[in-house]
DOKOLTOR-157751 format. One record per residue (C-alpha): x, z, y; residue in one letter. Coordinates in steps of 0.2 Angstrom, whole numbers, padded with zeros to 4 digits, always signed. Layout:
BEGIN
XZYA...
// end
This chain:
BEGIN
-0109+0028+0137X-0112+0043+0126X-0114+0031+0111X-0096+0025+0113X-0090+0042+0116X-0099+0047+0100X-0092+0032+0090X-0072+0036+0097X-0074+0055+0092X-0083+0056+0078X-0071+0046+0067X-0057+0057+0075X-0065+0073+0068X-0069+0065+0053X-0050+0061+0051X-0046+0076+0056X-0055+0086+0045X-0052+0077+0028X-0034+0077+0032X-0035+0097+0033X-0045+0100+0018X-0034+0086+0009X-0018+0094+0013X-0025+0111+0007X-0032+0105-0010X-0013+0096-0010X-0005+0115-0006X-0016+0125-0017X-0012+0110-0034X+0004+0110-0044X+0014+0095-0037X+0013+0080-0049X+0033+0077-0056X+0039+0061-0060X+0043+0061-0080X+0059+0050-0085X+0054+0033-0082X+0062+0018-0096X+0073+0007-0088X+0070-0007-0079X+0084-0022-0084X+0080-0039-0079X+0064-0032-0070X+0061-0039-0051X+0051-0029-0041X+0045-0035-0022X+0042-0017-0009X+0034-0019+0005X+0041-0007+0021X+0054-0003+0009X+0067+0003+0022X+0060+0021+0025X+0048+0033+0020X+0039+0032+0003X+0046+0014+0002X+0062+0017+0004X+0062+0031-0013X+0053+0017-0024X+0067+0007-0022X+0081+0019-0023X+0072+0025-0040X+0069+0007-0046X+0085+0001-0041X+0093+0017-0051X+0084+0010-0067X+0093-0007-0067X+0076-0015-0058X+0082-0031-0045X+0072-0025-0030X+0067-0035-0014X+0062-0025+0001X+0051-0034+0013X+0049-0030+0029X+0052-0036+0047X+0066-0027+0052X+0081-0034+0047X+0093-0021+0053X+0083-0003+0044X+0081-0016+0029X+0102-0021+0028X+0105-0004+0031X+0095+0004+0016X+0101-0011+0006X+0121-0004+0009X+0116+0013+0009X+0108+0010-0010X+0123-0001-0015X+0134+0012-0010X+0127+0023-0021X+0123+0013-0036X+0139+0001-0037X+0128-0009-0051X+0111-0007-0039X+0102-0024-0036X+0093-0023-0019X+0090-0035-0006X+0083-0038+0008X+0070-0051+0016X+0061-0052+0032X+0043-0049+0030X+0030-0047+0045X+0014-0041+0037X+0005-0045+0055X+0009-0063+0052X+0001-0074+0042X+0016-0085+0044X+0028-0074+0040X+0020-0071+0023X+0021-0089+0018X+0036-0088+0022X+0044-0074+0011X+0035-0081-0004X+0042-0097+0000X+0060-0090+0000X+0056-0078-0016X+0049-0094-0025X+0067-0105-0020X+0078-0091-0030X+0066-0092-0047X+0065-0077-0050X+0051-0068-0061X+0042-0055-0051X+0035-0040-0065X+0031-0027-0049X+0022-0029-0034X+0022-0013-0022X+0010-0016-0006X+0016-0001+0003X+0020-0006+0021X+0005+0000+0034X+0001+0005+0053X-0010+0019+0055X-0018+0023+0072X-0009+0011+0079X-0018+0007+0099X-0029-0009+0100X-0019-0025+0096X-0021-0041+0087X-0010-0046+0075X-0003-0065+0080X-0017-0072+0070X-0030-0064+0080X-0034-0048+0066X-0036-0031+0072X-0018-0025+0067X-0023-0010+0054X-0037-0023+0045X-0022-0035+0051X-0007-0028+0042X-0012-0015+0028X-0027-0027+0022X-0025-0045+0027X-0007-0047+0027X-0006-0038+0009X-0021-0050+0001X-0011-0065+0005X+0005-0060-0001X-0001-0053-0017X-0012-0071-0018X+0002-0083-0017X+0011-0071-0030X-0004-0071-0042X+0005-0086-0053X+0023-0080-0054X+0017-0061-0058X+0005-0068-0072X+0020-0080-0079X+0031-0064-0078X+0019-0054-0088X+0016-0053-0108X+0006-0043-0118X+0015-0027-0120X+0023-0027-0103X+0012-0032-0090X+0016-0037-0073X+0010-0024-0060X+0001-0023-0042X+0003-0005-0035X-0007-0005-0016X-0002+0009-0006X-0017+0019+0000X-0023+0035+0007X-0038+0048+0005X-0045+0042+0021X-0053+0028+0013X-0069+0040+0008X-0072+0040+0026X-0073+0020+0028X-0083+0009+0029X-0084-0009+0027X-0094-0019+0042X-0093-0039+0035X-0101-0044+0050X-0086-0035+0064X-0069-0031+0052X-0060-0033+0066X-0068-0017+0073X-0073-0026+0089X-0090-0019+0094X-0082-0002+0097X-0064+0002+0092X-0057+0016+0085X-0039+0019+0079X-0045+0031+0067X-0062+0021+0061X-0051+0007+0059X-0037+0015+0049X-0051+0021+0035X-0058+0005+0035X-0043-0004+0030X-0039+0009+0017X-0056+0007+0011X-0054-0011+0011X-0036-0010+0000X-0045-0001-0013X-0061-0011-0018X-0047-0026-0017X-0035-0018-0030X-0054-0015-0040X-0060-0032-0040X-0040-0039-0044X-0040-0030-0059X-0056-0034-0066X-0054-0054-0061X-0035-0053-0071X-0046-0043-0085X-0058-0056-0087X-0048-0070-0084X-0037-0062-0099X-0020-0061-0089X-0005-0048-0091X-0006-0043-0074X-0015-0026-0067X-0019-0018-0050X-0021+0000-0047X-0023+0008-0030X-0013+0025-0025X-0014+0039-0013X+0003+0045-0009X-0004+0061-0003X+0001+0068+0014X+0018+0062+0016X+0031+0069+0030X+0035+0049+0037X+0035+0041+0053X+0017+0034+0050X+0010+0048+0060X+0017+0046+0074X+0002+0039+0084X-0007+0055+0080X-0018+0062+0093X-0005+0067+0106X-0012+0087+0110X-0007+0087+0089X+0011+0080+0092X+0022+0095+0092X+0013+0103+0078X+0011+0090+0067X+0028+0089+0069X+0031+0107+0063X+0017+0108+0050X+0025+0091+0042X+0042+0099+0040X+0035+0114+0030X+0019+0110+0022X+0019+0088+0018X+0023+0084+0005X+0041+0075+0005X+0047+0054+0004X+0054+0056-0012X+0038+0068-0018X+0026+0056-0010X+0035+0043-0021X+0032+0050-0037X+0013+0042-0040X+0017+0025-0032X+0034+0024-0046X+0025+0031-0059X+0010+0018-0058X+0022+0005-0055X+0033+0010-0070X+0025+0023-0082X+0023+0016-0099X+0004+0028-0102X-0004+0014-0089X+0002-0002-0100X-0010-0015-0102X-0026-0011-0104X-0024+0008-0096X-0018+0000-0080X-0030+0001-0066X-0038+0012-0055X-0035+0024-0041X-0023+0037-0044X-0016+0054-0036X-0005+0067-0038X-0001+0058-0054X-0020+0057-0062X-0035+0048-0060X-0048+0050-0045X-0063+0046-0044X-0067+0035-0027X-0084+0035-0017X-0097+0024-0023X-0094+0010-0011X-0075+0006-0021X-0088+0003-0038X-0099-0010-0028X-0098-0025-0035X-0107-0036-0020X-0097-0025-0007X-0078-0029-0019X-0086-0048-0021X-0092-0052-0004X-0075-0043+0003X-0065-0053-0006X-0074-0068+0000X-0075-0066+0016X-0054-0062+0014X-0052-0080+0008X-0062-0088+0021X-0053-0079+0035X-0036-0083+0026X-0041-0105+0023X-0037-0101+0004X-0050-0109-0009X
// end
């Protein structure tokens, strides 16, 4: 009994407190601004959860730059209505919307299938859909639903894009993969034997570890399209602490105040935004300077389980095993 109290709380504190020492590093440093970006013309770009939140602003931005931009998500109504809401205000703006359930293994068969009927080239892909502390669930293919959505269902889609976004690429303009993550990922860990967090679940354990699991993916991506010699990199980013609706599964003594701290103190959507677009876009990270785990605009340095090699390797295995993919 104490042992499974111990295993709920101390990954609850452990969240806690990195989140408060993250969001006073993030007040006490100079807000990274987005630089003028080149324009996009005849680029596709694929956004996952691009409706709302962070999403949403990496559309409107790539959209404004002349980019054709797919958002994926699953619900249709908040996806048609940031589509018109863009159009409206960017007569010119390319933006569509496809349904995309990350929690469905089907599903993401599915929109690749449709995004590969309209032959299109894809030169950006943007894995920024998640669930964080979400209660214990399965996804419809049996994954715990944070290892589930912001890992799982992320590798398969950008697996079965590999081919079109290594066609798309060339030497000076690389195709990109940016994955979405978070600084909670210095507090995961990754247990090959239970990813689905069954021996004792947590909400917060199992948010980390998916985020840590997002990283050492977008590690071992890049060094396999490195090796293999292909215009195609991967980079990770942390957003910072962003006012969205992704917290509201926080601990529910914190609810009111979270609210209130988030309006004054997170960072905003649109500021949030400003990483995930400049890794996506920014000519500085071209080609051979494309790659790594970035913040506030700069290069971090991760913990030392993102550099393992066996831990990335045996992952990403694993990964392929659980998903029937050779």
């Amino acid at each position: 009994m104490l042992s499974t109290i111990r295993s709920y709380l101390l990954p609850l504190i452990n969240l806690y407190l990195l989140g408060l020492k993250t969001l006073l590093v993030q007040l006490c440093s100079r807000r990274f601004r987005l630089p003028v970006m080149p324009r996009q013309d005849g680029k596709v770009a694929i956004v996952t959860g691009g409706a709302r939140g962070i999403g949403y602003e990496v559309v409107h931005h790539m959209a404004r730059l002349g980019a054709h931009v797919i958002i994926g998500g699953r619900n249709e109504q908040e996806g048609l209505a940031a589509v018109r809401k863009i159009c409206e205000e960017y007569k010119e703006a390319k933006v569509e919307f496809m349904k995309l359930d990350l929690a469905s293994l089907q599903s993401v068969r599915q929109f690749v299938q449709r995004f590969r009927e309209q032959d299109l080239p894809l030169n950006i892909l943007v894995n920024n859909a998640g669930v964080m502390l979400v209660p214990e669930g399965r996804t419809e293919d049996g994954f715990e639903q944070h290892f589930g959505v912001n890992y799982l269902g992320h590798f398969l889609l950008t697996w079965l894009l590999l081919d079109t976004l290594k066609h798309s690429g060339t030497c000076g303009h690389f195709s990109r993969v940016v994955n979405v993550s978070s600084s909670a990922h210095r507090i995961g860990k990754i247990r090959l034997n239970d990813l689905n967090s069954s021996q004792c679940y947590s909400a917060h354990a199992a948010y980390c570890h998916s985020k840590l699991a997002q990283l050492l993916f977008s590690s071992h991506l890049h060094q396999q399209l490195q090796c293999g010699g292909f215009p195609v990199s991967s980079c990770a980013v942390d957003p910072g602490i962003v006012d969205t609706a992704l917290y509201r599964h926080l601990w529910t003594p914190l609810g009111l105040a979270h609210r209130i701290v988030a309006h004054l103190l997170y960072r905003t959507p649109s500021e949030g935004a400003s990483t995930v677009l400049y890794a996506a876009l920014s000519r500085d990270l071209e080609g051979e300077y494309g790659g790594g785990f970035l913040a506030n605009g700069h290069r971090e340095m991760t913990t030392p389980p993102t550099f393992d090699p066996q831990l990335q390797l045996s992952l990403w295995e694993t990964s392929l095993q659980l998903l029937g993919l050779q």
